[in-house]
N, CA, C and O atoms as CSV, one atom per row, in Angstrom:
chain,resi,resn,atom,element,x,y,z
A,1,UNK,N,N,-17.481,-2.610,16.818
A,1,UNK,CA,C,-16.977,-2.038,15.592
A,1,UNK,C,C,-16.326,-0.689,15.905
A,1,UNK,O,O,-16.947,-0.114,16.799
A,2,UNK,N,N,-15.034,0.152,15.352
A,2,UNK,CA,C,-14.333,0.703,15.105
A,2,UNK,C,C,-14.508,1.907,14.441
A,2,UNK,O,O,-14.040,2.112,13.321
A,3,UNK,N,N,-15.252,2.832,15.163
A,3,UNK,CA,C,-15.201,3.690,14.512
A,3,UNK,C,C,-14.115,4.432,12.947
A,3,UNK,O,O,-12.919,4.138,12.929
A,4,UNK,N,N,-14.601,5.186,11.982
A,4,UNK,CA,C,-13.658,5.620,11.048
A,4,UNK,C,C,-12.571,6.132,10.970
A,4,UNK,O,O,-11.718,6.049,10.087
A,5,UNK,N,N,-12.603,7.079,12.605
A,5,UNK,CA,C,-11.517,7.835,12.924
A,5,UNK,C,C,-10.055,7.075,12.916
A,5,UNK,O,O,-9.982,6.107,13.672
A,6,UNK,N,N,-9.057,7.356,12.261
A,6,UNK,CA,C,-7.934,6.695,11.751
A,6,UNK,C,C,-7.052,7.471,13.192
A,6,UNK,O,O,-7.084,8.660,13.507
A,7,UNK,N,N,-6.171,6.142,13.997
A,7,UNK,CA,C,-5.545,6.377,14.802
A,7,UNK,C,C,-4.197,7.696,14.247
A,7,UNK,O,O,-3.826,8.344,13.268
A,8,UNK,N,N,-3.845,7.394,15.968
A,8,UNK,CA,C,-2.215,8.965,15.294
A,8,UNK,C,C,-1.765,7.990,14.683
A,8,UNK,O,O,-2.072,8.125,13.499
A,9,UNK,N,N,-1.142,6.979,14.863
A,9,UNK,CA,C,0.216,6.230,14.691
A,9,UNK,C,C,-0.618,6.070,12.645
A,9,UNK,O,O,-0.142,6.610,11.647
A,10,UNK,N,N,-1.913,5.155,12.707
A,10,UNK,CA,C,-2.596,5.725,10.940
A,10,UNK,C,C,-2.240,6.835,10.332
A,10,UNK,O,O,-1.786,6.843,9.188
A,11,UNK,N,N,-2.411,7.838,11.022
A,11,UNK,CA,C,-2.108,9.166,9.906
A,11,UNK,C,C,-0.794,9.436,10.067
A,11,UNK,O,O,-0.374,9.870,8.994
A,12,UNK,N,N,0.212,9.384,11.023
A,12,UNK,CA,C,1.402,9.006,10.538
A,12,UNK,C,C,2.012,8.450,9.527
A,12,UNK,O,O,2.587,9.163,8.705
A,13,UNK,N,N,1.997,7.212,9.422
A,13,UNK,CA,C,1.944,6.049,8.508
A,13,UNK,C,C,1.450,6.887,7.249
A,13,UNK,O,O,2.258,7.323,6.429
A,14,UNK,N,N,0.306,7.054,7.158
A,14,UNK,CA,C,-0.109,7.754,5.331
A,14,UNK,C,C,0.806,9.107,5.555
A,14,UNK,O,O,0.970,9.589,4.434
A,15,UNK,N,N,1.465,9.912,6.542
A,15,UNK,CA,C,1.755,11.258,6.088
A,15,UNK,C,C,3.428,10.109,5.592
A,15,UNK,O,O,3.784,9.819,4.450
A,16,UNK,N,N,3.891,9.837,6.498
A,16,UNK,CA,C,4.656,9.019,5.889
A,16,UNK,C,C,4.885,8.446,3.997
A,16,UNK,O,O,5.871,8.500,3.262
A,17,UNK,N,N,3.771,8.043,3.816
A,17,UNK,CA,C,3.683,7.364,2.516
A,17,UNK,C,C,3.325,8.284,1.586
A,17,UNK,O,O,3.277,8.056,0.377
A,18,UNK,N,N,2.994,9.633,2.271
A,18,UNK,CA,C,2.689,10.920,1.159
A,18,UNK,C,C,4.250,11.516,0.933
A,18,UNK,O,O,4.843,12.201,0.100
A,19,UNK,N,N,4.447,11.047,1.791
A,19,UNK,CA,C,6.191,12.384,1.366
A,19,UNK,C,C,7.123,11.250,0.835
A,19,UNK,O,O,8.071,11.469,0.081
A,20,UNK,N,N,6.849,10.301,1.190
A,20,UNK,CA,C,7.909,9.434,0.268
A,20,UNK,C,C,6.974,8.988,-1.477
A,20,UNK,O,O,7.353,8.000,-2.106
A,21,UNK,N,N,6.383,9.436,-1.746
A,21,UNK,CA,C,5.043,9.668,-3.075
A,21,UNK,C,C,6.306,10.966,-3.728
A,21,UNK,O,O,6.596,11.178,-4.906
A,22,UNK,N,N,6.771,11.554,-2.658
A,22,UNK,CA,C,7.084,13.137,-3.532
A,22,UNK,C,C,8.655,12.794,-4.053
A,22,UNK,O,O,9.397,13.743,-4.309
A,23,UNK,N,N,9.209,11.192,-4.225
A,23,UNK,CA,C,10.777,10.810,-4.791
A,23,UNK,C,C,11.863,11.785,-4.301
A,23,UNK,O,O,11.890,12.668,-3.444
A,24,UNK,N,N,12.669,11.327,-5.101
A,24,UNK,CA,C,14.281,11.775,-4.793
A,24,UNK,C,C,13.883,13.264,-4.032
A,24,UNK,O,O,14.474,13.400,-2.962
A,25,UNK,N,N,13.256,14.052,-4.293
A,25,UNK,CA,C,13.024,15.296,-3.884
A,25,UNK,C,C,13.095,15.282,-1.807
A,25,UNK,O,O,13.351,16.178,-1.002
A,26,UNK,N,N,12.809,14.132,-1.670
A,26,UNK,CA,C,12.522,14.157,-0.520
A,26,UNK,C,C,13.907,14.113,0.561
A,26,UNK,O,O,14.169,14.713,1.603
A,27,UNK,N,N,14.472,13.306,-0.085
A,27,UNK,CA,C,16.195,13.244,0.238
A,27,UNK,C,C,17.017,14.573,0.089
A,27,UNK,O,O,18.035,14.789,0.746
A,28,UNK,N,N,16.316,15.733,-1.131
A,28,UNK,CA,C,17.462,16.950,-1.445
A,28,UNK,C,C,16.724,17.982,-1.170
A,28,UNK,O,O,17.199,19.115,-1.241
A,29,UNK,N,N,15.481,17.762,-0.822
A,29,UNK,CA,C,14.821,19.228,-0.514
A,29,UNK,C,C,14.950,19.538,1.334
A,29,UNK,O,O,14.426,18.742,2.112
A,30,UNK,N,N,15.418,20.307,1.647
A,30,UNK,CA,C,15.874,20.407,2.704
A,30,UNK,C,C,14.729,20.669,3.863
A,30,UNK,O,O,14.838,20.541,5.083
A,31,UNK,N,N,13.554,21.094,3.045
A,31,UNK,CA,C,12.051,20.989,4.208
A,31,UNK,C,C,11.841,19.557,4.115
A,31,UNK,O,O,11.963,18.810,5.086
A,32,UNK,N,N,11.579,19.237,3.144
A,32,UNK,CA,C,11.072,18.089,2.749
A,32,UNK,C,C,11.328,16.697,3.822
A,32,UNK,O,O,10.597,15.909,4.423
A,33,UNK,N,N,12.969,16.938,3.647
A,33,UNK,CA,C,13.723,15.898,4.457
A,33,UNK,C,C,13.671,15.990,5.688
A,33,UNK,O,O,13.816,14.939,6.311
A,34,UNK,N,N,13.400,17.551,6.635
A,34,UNK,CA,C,13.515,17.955,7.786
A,34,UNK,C,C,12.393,16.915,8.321
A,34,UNK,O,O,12.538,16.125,9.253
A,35,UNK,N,N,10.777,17.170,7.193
A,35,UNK,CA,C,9.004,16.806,7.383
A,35,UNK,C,C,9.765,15.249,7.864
A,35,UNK,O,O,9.706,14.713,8.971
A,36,UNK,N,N,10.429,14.797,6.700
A,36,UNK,CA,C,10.547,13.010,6.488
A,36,UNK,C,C,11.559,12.384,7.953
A,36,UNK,O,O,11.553,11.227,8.373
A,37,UNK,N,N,12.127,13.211,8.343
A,37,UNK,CA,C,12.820,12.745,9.608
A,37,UNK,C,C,12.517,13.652,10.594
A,37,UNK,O,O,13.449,14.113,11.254
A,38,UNK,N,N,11.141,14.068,10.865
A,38,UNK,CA,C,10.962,14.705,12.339
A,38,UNK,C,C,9.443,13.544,12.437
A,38,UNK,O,O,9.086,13.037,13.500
A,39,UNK,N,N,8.693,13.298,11.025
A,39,UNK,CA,C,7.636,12.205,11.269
A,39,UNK,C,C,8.393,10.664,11.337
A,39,UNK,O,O,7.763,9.769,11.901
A,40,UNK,N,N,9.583,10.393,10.830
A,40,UNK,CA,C,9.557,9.143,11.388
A,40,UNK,C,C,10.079,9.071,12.792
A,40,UNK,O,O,9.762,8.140,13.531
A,41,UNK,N,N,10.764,9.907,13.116
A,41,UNK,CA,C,11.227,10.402,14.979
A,41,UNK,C,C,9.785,9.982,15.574
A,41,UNK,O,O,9.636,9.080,16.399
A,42,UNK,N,N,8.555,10.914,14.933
A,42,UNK,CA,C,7.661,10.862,15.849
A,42,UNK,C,C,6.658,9.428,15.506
A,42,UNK,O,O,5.821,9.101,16.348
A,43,UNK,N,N,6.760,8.898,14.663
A,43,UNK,CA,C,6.572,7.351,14.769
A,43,UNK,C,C,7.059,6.264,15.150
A,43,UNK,O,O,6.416,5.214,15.131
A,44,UNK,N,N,8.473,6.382,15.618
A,44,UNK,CA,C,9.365,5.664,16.044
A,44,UNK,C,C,8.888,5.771,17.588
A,44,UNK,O,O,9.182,4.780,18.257
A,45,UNK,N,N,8.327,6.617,18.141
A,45,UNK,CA,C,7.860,7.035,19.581
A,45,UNK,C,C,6.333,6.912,19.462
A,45,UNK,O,O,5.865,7.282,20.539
A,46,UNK,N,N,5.926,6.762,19.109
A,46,UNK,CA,C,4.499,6.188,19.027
A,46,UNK,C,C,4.108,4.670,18.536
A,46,UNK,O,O,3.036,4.106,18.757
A,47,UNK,N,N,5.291,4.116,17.780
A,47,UNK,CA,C,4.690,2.447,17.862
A,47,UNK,C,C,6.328,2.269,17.180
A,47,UNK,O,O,6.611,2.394,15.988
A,48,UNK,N,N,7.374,1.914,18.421
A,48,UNK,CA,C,8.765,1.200,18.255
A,48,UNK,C,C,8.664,0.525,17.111
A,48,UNK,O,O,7.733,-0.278,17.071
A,49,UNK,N,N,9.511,0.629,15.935
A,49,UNK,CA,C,9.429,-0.689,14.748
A,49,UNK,C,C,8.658,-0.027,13.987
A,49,UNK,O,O,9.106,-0.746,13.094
A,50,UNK,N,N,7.883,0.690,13.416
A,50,UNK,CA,C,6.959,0.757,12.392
A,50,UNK,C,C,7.501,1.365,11.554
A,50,UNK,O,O,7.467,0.986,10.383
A,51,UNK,N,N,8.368,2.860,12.076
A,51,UNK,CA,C,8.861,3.138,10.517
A,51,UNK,C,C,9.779,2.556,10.128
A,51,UNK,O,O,10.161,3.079,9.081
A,52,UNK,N,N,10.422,1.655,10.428
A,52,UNK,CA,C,11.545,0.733,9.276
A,52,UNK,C,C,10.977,-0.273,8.654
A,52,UNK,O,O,11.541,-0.923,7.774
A,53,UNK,N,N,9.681,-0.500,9.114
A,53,UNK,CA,C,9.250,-1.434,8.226
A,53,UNK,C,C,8.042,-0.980,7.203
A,53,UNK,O,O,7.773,-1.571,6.157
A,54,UNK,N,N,7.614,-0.242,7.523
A,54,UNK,CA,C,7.040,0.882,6.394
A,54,UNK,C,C,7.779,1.420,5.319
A,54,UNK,O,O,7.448,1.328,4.137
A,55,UNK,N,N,9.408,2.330,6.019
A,55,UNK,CA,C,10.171,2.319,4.734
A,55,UNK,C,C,10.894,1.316,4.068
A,55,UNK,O,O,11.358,1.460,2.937
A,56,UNK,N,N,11.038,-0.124,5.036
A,56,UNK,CA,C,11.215,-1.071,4.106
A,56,UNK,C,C,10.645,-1.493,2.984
A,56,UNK,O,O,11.315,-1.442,1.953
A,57,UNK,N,N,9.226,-2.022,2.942
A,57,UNK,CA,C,8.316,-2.162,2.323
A,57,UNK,C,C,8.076,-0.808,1.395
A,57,UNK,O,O,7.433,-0.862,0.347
A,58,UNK,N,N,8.702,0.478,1.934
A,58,UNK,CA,C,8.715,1.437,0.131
A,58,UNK,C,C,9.790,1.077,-0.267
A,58,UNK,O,O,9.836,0.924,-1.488
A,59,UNK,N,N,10.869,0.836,0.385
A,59,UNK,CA,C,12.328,0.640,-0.655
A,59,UNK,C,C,12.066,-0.446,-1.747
A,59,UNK,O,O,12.291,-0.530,-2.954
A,60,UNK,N,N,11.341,-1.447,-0.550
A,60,UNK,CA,C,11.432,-2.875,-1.525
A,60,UNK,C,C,10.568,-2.745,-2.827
A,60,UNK,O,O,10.995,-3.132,-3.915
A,61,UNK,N,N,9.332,-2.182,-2.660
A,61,UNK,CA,C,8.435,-1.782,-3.663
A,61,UNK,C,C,9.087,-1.027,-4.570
A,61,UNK,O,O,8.691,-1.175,-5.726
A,62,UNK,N,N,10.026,-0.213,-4.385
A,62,UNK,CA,C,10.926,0.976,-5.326
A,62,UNK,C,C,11.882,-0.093,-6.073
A,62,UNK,O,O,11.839,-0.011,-7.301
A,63,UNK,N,N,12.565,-0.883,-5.645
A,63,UNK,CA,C,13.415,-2.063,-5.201
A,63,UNK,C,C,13.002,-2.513,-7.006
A,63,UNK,O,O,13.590,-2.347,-8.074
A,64,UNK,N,N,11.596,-3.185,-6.570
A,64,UNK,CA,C,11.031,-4.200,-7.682
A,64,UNK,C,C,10.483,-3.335,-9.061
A,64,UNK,O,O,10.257,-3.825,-10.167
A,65,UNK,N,N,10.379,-2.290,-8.766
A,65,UNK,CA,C,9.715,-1.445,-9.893
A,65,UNK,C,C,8.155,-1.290,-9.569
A,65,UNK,O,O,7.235,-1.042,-10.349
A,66,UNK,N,N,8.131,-1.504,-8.227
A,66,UNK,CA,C,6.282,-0.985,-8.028
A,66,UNK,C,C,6.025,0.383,-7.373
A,66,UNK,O,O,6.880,0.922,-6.670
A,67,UNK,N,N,4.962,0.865,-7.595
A,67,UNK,CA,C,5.177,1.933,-7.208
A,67,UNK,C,C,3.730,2.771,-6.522
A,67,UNK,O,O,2.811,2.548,-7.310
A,68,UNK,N,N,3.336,3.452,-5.602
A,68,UNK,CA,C,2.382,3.807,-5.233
A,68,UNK,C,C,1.126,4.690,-6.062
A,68,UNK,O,O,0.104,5.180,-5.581
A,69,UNK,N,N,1.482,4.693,-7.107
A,69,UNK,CA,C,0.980,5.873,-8.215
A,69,UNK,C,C,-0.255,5.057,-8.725
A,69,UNK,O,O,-0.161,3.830,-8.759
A,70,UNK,N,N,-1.340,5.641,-9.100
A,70,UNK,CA,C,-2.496,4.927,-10.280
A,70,UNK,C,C,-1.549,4.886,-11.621
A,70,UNK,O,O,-0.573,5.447,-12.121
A,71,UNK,N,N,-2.541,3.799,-11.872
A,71,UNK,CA,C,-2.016,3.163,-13.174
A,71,UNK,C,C,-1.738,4.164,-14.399
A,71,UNK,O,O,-0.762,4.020,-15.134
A,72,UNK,N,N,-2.595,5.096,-14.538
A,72,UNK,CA,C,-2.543,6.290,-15.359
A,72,UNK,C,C,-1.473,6.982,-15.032
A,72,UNK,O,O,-1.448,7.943,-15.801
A,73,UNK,N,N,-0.191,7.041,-14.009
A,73,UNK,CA,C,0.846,8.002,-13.566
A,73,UNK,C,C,1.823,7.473,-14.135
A,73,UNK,O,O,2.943,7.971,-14.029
C-alpha cells in the first residue's frame, strides 16, 4: 500500500486544476498566465503527455457546461 504522500507530477496536476478554477483571468492576468505556463512546462518534463490531456479534459468539461465548482457555486 501507498503511502498518502501525493507524487510531484499529483501536485502538479491539482496546482494545475487550481489555476485553471481561477477562469478567463488566467489567460489576461499576466502572473497568473506566467504560474499557468511555467507549471505546464514543468509537467510536460515530468510525465510527457499529461498536460494536454488534463487541459483537454478542462476544455472539454468547459466545452459541455461542467464545471469544477460545488454545486452551491
Amino acid at each position: 500500500m501507498r503511502d498518502a504522500t501525493p507524487t510531484p507530477v499529483e501536485l502538479q496536476v491539482l496546482q494545475l486544476v487550481a489555476l485553471w478554477r481561477q477562469g478567463p483571468a488566467v489567460r489576461h492576468d499576466p502572473v497568473l498566465a506566467n504560474m499557468f505556463a511555467r507549471l505546464m512546462a514543468a509537467l510536460n518534463r515530468s510525465a510527457p503527455g499529461v498536460a494536454a490531456r488534463v487541459l483537454g479534459t478542462l476544455e472539454d468539461m468547459q466545452a459541455r457546461g461542467l464545471g469544477l465548482f460545488a454545486r452551491g457555486d
